[in-house]
C-alpha positions in Angstrom: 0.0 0.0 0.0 1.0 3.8 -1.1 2.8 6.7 1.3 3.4 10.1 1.1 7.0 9.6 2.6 5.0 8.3 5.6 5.5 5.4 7.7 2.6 4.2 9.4 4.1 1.7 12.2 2.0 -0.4 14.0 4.0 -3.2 14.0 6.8 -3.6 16.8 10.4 -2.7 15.3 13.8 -4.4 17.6 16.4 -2.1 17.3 20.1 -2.2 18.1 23.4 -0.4 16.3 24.0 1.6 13.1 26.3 -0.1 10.0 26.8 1.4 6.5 27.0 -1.3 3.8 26.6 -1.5 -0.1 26.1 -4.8 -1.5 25.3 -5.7 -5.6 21.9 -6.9 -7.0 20.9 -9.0 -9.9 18.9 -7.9 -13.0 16.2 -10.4 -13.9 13.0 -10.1 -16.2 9.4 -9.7 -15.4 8.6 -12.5 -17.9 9.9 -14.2 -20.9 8.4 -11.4 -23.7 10.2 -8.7 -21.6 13.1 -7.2 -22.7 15.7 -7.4 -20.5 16.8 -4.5 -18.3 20.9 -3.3 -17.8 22.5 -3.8 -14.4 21.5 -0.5 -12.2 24.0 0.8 -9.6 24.5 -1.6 -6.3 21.7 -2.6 -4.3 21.2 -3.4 -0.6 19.0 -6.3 0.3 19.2 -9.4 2.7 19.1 -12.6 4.4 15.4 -14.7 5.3 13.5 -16.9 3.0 10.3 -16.5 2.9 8.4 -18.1 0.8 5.5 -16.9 -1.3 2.0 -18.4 -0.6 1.9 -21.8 -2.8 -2.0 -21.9 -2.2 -4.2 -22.7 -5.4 -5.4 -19.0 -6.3 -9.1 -18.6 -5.9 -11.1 -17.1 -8.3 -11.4 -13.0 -7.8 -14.2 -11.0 -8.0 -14.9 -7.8 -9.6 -15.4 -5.0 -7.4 -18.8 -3.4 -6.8 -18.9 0.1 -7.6 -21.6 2.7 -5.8 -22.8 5.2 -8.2 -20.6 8.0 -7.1 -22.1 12.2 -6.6 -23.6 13.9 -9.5 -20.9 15.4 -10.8 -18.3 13.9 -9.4 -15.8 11.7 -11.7 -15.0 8.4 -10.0 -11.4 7.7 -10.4 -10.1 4.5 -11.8 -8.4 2.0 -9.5 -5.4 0.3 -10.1 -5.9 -3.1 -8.0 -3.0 -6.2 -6.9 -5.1 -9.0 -6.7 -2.6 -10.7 -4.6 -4.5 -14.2 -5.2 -4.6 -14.1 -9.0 -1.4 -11.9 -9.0 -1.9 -9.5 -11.4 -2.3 -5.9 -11.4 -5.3 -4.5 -12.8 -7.0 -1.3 -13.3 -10.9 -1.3 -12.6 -13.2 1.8 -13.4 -16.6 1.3 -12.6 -17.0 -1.6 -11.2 -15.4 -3.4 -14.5 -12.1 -4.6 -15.6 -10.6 -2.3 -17.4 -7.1 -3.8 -18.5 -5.0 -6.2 -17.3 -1.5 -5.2 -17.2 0.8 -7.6 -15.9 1.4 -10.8 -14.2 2.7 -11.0 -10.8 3.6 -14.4 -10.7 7.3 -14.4 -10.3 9.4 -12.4 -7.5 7.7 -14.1 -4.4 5.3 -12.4 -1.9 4.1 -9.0 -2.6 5.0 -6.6 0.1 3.9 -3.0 -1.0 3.2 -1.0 -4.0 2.8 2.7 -4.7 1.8 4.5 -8.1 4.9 6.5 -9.0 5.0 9.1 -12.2 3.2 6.8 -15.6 4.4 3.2 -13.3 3.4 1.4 -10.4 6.4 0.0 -8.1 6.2 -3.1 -6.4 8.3 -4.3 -3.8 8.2 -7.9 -3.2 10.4 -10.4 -1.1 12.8 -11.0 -4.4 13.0 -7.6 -5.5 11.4 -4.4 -6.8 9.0 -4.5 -10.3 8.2 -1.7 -12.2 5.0 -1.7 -14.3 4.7 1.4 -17.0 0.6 2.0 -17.1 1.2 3.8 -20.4 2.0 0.2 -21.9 2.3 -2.2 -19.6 5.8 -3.0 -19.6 7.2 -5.0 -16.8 10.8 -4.8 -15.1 12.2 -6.9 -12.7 15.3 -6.3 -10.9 16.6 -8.5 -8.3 17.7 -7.9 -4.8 21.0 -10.4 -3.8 19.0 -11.3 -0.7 15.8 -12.3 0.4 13.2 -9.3 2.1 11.0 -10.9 4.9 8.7 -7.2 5.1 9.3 -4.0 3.6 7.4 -0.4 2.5 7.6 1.9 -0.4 7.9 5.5 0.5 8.3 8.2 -2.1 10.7 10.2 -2.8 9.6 13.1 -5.5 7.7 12.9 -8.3 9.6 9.9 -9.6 11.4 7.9 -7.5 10.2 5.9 -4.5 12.6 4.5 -1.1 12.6 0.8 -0.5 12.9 -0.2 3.2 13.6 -3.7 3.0 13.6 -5.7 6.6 16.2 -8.2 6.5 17.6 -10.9 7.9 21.2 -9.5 9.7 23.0 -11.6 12.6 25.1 -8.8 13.8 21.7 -7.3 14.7 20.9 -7.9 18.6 17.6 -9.2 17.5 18.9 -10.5 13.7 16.9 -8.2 12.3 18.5 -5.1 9.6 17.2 -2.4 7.3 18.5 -2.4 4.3 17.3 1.2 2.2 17.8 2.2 -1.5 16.7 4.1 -4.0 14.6 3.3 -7.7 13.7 5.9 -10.2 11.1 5.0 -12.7 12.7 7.3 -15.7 15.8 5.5 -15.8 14.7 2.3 -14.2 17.9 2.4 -11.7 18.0 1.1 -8.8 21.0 2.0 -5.9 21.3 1.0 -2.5 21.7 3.8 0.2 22.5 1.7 3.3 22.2 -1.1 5.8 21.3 -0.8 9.4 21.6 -3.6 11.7 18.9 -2.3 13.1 14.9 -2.2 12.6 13.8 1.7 11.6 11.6 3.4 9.8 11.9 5.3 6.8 10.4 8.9 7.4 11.6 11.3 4.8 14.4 11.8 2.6 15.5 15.7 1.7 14.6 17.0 -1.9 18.9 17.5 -2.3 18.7 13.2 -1.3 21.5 13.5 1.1 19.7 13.2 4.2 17.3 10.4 5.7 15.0 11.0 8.6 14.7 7.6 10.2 12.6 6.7 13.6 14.6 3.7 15.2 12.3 1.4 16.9 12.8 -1.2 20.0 10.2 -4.0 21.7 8.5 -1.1 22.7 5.7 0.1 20.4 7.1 4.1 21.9 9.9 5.7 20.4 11.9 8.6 21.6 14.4 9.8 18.9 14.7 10.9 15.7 17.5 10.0 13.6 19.0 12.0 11.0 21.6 9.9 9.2 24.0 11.3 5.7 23.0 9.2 3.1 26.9 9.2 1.6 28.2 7.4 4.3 25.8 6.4 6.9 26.9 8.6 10.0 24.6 9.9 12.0 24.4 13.9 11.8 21.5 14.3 14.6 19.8 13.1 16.9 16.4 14.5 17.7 15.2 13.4 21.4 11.3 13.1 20.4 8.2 11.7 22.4 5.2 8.9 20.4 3.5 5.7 20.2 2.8 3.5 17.1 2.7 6.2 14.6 5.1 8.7 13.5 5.0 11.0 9.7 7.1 14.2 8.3 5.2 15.9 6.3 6.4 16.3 1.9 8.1 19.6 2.4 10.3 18.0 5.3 9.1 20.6 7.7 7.1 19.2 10.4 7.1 15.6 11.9 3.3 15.2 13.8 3.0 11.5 16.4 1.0 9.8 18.3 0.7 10.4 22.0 -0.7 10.4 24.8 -1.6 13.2 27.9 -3.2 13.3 31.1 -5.1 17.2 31.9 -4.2 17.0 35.4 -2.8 15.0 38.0 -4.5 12.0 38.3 -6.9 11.8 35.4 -7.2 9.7 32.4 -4.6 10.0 29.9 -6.3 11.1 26.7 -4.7 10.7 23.0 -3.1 13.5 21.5 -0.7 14.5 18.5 1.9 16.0 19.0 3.6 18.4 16.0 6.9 18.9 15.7 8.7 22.3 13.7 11.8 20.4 12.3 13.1 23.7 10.9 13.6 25.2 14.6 16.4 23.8 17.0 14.0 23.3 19.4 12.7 19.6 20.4 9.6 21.2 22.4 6.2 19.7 20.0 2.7 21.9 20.3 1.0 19.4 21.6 -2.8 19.0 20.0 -5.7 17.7 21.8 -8.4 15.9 19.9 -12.4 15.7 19.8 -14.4 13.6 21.7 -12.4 12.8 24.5 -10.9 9.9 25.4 -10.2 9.0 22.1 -7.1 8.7 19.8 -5.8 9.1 16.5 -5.1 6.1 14.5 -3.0 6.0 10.5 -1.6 9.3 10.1 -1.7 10.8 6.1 -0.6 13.7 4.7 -1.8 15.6 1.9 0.7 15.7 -1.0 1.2 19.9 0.0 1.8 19.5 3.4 -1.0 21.7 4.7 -3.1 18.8 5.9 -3.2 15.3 8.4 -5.9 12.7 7.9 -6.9 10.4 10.5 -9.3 8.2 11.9 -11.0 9.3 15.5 -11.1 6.4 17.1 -12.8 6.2 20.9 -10.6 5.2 24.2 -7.2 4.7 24.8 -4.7 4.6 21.8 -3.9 0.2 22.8 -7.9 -0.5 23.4 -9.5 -2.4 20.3 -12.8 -0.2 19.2 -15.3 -1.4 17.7 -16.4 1.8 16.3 -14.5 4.7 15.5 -15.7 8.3 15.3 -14.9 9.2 11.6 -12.1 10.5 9.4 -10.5 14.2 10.7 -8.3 16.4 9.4 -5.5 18.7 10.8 -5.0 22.3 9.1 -0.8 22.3 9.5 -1.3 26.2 9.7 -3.5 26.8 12.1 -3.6 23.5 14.5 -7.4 22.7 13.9 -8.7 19.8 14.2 -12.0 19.1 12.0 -14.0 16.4 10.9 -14.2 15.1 7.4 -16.8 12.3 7.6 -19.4 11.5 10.7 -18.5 7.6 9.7 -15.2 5.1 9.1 -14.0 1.7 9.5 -12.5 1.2 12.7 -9.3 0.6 10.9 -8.2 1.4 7.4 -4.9 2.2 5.6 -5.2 5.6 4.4 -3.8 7.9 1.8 -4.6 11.3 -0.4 -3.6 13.4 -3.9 -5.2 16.4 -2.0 -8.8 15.7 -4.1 -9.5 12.0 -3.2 -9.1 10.4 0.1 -8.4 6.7 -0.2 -9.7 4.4 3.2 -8.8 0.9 2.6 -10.5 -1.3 5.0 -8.3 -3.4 7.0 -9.8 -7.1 7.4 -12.5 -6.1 4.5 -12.2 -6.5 0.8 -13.3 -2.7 0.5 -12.4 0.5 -0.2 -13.8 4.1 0.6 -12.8 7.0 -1.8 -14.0 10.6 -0.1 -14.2 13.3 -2.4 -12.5 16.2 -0.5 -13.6 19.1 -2.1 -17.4 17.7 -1.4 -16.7 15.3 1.4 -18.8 13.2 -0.6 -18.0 9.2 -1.0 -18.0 6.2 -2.6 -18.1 2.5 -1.6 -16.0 0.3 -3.8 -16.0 -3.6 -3.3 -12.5 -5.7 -3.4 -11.1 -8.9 -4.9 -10.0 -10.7 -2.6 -7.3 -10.1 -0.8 -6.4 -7.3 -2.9 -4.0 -4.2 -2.5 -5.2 -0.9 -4.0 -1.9 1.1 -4.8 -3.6 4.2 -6.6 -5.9 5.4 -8.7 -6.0 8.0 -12.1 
């Protein structure tokens, strides 16, 4: 699933010490009637083998479409069925085009829509598919990924963050991170970590990466900044969050998940707390939410920084709701917190061009596109077990 150069981290990362290594990658082919790519620049990857699922794929269904708003133009979806393994575009509710197998490269991990392609990372490397054509590129990783994200990097390139298999690692568990442009189709490895981070932004000049080390705590307290030349560490932000952690596009503000008690003795209440990365200070304004005690849950930013979408979900930031209070939005400017839509999923991957809204249900084949401009929306049935990775 997509990100604005946004890590959404549920998941527990183990953490440990910082290593710079540069290792080489093979080039293979998408499938037999591809032509065959040129070796990119060195590529970082890694241990673990994992295989894919060897189940019999089932048979997928189209998606169901609601009839969207008068006048309002219902984007087309570009769909990984990961049972039948191929990417497809639907509009509609229909099949549109096929436009490539996904057979080969092991278990899909992520995908993003980057520039006229859609990037795929799976466990044996990255795939690019060009949607003006379909051509398909596969390039090999030297090593086997066991989980990884996509997280883009300008208008054509994305960041792979690879976990890895890495037994100077106190818990065996590295990072490797590189780099794949869609206009020239290379790929280049940035660096290992023998450690488990995050990948929260890389600066427009690509020298720098903002990276949120992780240990078996789901909290985190410190920002890393790290030169992507040779892997030092140039700063080291002391920070405060739980579970989820974003920088915003322009690189200027980094917003968490917290949480606060209002006095002495009462309940702690979930909060976000925003962070000015442009001022030497490490104090956040801290930003209460709606409907107390709730929390915030996925964190999204809009492609021009000036707004966060989340779900409101009610109690403490570990309870398991059954309900949530609806999608909200943070104006960067001014700090106000309002609501987008009275109703959500409980839980839902989330992600925005600044018109639509994407909510893809977790544990539901379904997807909700919100129209922000008339906070109208649409109801869109899955395949199974399918990844949505944009829409045009």
């Amino acid at each position: 699933m997509m990100r604005h150069v946004n890590v959404l981290f549920q998941r527990l990362f183990i953490g440990v010490g910082l290593i710079f290594l540069t290792s080489g990658c093979t080039v293979g082919q998408a499938d037999t009637a591809t032509p065959a790519v040129s070796t990119p620049p060195a590529v970082t990857a890694s241990p673990t083998v994992e295989q894919a699922d060897a189940a019999t794929p089932a048979a997928s269904t189209p998606p169901a479409v609601a009839t969207p708003p008068a006048g309002v133009s219902f984007p087309a979806l570009l769909v990984i069925d990961t049972d039948q393994r191929t990417l497809m575009e639907y509009r509609n509710g229909q099949a549109q085009q096929r436009f490539a197998d996904l057979t080969e490269g092991g278990t899909i991990l992520d995908g993003m829509v980057v520039a006229d392609a859609v990037v795929i990372l799976q466990e044996e490397g990255l795939r690019r598919i060009r949607l003006t054509d379909g051509d398909s590129r596969f390039q090999s990783f030297n090593q086997t990924v066991r989980s990884g994200a996509l997280i883009r990097a300008g208008d054509d390139a994305v960041i792979y963050e690879a976990k890895v298999d890495d037994p100077q690692a106190e818990f065996g568990v590295g990072t490797a991170i590189g780099l794949y442009r869609t206009t020239d189709d290379s790929m280049k490895a940035l660096l290992t970590l023998a450690r488990n981070v995050g990948v929260l932004h890389m600066t427009a000049d690509q020298q720098r990466l903002f990276l949120l080390p992780f240990g078996q705590d789901p909290s985190f307290g410190t920002l890393l900044v790290v030169n992507v030349g040779d892997g030092q560490v140039l700063e080291e932000r002391a920070i405060e969050g739980e579970l989820f952690a974003t920088i915003s596009p322009d690189g200027r503000r980094l917003v968490t998940t917290s949480r606060r008690a209002a006095s002495a003795g009462a309940q702690e209440e979930g909060v976000l707390l925003d962070y000015d990365l442009t001022a030497p200070s490490a104090t956040p304004q801290i930003i209460s939410l709606p409907k107390a005690p709730g929390h915030a849950w996925r964190l999204t930013w809009s492609p021009d920084s000036r707004a966060l979408y989340f779900l409101l979900r009610p109690g403490d930031i570990y309870d398991e709701p059954a309900t949530s209070f609806g999608v909200y939005r943070l104006d960067a400017a001014s700090g106000v917190v309002e609501q987008v839509t009275e109703t959500a999923p409980v839980d839902a991957f989330l992600r925005t061009d600044g018109q639509w809204l994407m909510l893809q249900h977790s544990g539901e084949r379904r997807v909700t596109m919100i129209n922000l401009a008339t906070r109208s929306s649409t109801v869109v049935d899955l395949p199974t077990q399918a990844i949505v990775v944009g829409w045009r």
